[in-house]
N, C-alpha and C positions, 0 to 999 in steps of 0.2 A: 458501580464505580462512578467517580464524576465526574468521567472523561464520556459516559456514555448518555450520561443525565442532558451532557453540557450537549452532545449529538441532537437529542432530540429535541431541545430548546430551540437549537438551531435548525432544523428542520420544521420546526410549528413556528419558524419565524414568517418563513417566507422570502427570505434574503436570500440574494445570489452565493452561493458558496462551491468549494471544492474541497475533498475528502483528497488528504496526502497521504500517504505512509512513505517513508525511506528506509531502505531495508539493504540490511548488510549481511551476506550470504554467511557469514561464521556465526552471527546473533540471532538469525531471524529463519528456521525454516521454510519453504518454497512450501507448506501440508500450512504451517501455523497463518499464510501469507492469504491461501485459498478461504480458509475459517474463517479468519477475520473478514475480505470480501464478503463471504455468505453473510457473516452476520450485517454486514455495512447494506448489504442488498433487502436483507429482509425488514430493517427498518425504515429502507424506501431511498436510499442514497441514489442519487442519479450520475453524479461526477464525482469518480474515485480517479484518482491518480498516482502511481508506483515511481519513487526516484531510486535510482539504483545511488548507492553511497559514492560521494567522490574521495575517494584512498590518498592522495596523494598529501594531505597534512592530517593523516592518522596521529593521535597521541601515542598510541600503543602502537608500539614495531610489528606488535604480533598481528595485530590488524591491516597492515597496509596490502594484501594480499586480498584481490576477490576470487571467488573460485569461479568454475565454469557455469555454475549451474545459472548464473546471469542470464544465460540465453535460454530459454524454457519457453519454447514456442507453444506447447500447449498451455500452461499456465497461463498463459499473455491471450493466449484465443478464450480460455472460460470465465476469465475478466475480463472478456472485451462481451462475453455473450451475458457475465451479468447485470452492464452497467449503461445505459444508452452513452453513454461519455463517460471513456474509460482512455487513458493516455500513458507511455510508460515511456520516464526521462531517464534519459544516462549520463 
């Protein structure tokens, strides 16, 4: 795909960069969130960073709801042991 072509361009650049993902706990499971990390580690990612969604001008009513599963303190410790700089914004 040529979101992951574009990864390694940018990683054989040499530029300072940080790896985002923002993830919203009804679209995105907390399994599919771990996968993609692994994959982001094994092509050498060093600064990955987790935004958690901010709800509050959701388009979709159905969406303006985050569930609990936000706080997953294991999740947040095997992203922190994949990634020498690993941050997670709320």
């Amino acid at each position: 795909m040529a979101n992951w072509r574009s990864l390694e361009h940018l990683l054989a650049s040499g530029v300072d960069y940080e790896c985002r993902t923002t993830v919203h706990w009804h679209l995105f499971e907390p399994n599919r969130l771990l996968i993609l990390a692994q994959r982001l580690h094994a092509l050498g990612v060093r600064r990955f960073a987790v935004q958690l969604v901010r709800t509050a001008r959701m388009l979709d009513p159905q969406l303006s709801g985050v569930s609990m599963q936000a706080s997953l303190p294991e999740l947040w410790r095997t992203l922190g042991e994949l990634f020498p700089e690993f941050v997670l914004r709320d």
